[in-house]
Backbone as CSV, one residue per row, in Angstrom:
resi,resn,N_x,N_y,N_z,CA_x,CA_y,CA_z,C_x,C_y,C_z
1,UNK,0.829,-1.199,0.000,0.000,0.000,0.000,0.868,1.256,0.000
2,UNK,1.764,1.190,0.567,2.589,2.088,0.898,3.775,2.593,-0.144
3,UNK,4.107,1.912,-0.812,4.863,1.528,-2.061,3.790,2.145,-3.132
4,UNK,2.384,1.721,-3.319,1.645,2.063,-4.169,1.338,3.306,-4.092
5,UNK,1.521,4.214,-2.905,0.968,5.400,-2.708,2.549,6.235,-2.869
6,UNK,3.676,6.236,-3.202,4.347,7.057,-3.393,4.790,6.869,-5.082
7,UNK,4.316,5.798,-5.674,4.047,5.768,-6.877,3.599,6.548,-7.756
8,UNK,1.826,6.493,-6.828,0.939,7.595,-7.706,1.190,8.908,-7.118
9,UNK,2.037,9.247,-5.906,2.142,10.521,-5.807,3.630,10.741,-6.890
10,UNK,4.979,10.035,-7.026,5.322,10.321,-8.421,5.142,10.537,-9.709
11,UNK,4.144,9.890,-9.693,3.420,10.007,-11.261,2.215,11.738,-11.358
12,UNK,1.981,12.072,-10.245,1.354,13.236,-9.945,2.378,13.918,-10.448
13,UNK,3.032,14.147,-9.998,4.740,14.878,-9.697,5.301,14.931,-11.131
14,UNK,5.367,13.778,-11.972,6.168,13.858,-13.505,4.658,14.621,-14.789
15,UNK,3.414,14.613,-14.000,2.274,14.843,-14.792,2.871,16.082,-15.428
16,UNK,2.697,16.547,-17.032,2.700,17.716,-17.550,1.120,18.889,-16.499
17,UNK,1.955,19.636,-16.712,0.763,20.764,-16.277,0.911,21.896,-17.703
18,UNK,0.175,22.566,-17.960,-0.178,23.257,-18.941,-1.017,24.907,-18.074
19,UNK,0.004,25.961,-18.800,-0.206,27.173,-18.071,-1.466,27.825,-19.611
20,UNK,-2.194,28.802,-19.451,-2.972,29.085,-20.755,-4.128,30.612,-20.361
21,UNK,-4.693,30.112,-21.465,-5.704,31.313,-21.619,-7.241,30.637,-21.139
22,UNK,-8.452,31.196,-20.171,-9.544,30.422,-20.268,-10.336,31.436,-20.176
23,UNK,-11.204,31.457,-20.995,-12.826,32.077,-21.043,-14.307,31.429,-20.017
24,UNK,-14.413,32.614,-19.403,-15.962,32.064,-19.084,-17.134,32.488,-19.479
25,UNK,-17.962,32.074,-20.231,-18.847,32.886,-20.770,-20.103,32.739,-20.524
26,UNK,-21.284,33.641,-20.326,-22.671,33.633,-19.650,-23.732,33.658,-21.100
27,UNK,-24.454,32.440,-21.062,-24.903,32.107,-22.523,-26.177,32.691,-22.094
28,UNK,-26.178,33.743,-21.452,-27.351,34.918,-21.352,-27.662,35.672,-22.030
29,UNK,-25.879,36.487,-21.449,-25.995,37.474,-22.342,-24.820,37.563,-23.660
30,UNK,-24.136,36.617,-23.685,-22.814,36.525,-24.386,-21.476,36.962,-23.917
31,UNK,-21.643,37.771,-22.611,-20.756,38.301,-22.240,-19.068,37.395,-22.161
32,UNK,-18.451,37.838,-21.700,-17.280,36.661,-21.793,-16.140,37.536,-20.740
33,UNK,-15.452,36.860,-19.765,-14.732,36.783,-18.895,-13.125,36.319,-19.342
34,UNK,-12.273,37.206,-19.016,-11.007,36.355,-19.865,-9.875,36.130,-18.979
35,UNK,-9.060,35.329,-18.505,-8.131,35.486,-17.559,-6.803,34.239,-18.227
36,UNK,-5.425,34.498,-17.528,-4.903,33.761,-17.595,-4.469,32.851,-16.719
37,UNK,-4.017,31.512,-16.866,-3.433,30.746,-15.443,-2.236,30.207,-15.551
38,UNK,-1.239,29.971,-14.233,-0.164,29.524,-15.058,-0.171,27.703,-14.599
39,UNK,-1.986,27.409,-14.386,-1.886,26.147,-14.206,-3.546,25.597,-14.444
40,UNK,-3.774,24.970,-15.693,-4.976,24.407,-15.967,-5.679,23.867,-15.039
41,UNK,-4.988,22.976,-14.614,-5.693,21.657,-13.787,-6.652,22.278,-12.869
42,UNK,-7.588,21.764,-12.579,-8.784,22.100,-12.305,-9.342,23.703,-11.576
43,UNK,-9.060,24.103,-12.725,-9.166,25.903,-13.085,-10.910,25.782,-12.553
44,UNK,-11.858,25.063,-13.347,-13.279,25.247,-13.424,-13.438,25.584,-12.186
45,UNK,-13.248,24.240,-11.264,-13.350,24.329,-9.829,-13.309,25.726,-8.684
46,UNK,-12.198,25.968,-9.113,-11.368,26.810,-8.754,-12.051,28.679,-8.898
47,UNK,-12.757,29.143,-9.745,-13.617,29.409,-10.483,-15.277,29.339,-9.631
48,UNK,-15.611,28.317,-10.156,-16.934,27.726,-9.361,-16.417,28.435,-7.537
49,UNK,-15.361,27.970,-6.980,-15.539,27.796,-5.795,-15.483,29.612,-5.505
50,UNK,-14.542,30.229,-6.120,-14.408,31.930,-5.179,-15.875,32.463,-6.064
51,UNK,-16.544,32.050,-6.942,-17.766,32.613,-7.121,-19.087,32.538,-6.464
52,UNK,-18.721,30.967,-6.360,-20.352,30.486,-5.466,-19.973,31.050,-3.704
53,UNK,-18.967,31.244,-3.432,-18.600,31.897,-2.084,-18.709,33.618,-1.896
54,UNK,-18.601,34.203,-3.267,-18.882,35.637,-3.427,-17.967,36.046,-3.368
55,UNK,-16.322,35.747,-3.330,-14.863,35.921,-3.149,-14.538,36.524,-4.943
56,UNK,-15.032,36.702,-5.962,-14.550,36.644,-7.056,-13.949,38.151,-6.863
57,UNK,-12.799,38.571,-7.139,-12.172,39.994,-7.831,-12.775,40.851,-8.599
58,UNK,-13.520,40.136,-9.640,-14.011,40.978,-10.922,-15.930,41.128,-10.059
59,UNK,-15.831,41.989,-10.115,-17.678,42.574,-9.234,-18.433,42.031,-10.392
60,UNK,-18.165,42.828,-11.470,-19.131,42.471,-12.399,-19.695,40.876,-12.577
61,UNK,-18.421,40.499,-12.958,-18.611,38.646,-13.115,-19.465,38.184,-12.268
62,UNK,-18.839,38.916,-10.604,-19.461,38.413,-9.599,-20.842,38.501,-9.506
63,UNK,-21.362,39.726,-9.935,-22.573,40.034,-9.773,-23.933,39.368,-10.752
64,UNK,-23.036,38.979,-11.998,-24.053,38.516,-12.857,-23.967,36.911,-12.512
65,UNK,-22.854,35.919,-11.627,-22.741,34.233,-11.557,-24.178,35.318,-10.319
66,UNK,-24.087,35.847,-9.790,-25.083,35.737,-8.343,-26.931,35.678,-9.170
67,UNK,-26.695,36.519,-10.167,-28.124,36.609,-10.649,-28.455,35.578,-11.460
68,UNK,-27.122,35.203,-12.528,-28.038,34.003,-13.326,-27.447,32.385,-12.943
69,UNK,-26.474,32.063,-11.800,-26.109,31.320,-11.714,-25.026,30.182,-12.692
70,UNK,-24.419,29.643,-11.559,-23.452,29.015,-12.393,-24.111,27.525,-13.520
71,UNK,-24.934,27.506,-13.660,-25.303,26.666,-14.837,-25.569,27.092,-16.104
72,UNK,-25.345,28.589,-16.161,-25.843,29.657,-17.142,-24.148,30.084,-17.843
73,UNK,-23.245,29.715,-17.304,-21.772,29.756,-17.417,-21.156,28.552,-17.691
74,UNK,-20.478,29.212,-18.888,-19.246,27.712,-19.894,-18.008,28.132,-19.811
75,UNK,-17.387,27.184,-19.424,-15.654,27.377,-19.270,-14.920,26.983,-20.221
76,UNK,-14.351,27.412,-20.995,-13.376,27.126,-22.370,-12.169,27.590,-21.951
77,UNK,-11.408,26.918,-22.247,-9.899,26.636,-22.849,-9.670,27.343,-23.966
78,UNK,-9.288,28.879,-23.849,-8.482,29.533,-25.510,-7.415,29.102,-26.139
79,UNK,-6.327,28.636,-24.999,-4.943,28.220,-25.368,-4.484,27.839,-24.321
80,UNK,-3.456,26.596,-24.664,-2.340,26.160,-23.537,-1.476,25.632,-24.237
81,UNK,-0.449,26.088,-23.460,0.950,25.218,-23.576,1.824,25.083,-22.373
82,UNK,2.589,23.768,-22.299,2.962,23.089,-21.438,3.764,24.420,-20.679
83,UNK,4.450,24.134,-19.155,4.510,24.919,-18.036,6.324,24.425,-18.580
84,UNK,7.043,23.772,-19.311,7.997,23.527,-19.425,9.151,24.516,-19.921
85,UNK,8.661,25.008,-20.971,8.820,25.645,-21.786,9.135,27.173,-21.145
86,UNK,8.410,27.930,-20.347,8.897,29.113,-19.842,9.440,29.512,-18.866
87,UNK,10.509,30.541,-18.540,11.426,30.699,-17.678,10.572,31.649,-17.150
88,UNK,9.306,33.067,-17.816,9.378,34.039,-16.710,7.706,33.785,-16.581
89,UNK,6.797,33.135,-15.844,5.389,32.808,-16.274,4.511,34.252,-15.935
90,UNK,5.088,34.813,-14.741,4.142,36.139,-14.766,4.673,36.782,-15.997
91,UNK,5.608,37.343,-16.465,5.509,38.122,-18.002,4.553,37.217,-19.012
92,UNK,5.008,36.481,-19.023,4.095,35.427,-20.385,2.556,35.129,-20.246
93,UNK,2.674,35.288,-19.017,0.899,35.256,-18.449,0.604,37.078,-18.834
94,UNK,0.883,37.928,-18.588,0.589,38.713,-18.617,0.476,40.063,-20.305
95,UNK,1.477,39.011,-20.937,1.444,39.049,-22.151,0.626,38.494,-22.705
96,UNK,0.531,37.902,-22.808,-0.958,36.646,-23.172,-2.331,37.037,-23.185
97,UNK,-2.634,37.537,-21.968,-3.982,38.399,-21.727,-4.050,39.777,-22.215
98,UNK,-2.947,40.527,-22.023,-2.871,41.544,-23.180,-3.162,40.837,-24.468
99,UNK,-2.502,40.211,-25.192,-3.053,39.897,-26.625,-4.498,39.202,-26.713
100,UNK,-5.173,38.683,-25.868,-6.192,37.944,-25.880,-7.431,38.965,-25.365
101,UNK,-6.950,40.048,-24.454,-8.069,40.941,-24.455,-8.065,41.587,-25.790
102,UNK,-6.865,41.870,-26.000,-7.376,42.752,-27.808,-7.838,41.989,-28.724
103,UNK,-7.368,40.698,-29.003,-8.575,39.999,-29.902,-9.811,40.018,-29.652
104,UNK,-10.531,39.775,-28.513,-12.020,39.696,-28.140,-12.489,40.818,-27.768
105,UNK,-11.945,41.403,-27.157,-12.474,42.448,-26.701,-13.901,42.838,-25.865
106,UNK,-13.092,41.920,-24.748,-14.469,41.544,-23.760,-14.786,42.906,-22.905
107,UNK,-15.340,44.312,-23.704,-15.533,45.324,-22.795,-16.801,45.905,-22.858
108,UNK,-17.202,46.812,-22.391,-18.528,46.817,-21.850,-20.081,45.785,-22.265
109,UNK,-20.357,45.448,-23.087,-21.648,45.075,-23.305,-21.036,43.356,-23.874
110,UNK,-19.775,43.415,-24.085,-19.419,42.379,-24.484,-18.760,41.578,-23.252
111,UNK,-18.156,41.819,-22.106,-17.675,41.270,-21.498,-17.732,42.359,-20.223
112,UNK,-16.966,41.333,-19.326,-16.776,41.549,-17.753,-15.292,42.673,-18.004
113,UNK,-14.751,43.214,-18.542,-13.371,44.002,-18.041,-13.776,45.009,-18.911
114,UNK,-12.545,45.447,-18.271,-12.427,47.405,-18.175,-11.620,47.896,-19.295
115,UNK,-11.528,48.669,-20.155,-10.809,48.785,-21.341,-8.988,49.440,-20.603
116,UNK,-8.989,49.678,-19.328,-7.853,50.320,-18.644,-7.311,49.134,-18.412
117,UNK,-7.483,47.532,-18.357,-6.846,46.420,-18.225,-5.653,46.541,-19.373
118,UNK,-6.059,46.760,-20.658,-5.189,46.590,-21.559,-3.863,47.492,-21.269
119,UNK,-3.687,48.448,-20.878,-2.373,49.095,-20.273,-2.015,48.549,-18.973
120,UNK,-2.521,47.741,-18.086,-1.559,46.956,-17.193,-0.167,46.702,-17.769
């Protein structure tokens, strides 16, 4: 048993993790939420949990999971690539969402952020 359990905690340990881009979007109103992570694995959760607790950062987001609930919200994956690959993850995370807010352009009627994000 004991043997078996430092196994699967190695195999935890060699697992790729994947840092990326994820959208949440409210099939209400279309709006769309954009953030980056520098770790996939169970992002949804993660998500679900500081919202359904009322902990979320972004008010807005917060305010519309409170009115239409989280079954009214889809979590997508924009992009990932493996966590191997980069030496500085806050620049590359933060680069990333700069380019991914200007493609979509999740701002007022279209999304949860502030057009002053893009100069962070």
């Amino acid at each position: 048993m004991r043997k078996e359990k430092k196994e699967l905690q190695q195999q935890y340990k060699e697992m790729k993790t994947y840092y990326g881009v994820i959208q949440l979007e409210n099939d209400q109103n279309g709006k769309i939420f954009i953030d980056t992570v520098p770790n996939l694995k169970n992002r949804w959760s993660y998500y679900v949990m500081s919202l359904d607790s009322n902990r979320h950062p972004n008010k807005m987001l917060q305010e519309e999971w409170n009115i239409f609930g989280k079954e009214h919200f889809k979590y997508h994956v924009l992009f990932e690539k493996p966590n191997t690959d980069v030496t500085d993850m806050k620049f590359e995370l933060k680069q990333l969402k700069k380019k991914w807010l200007e493609k979509l352009q999740p701002f007022d009627e279209r999304g949860y952020h502030k057009i002053e994000e893009l100069d962070k």
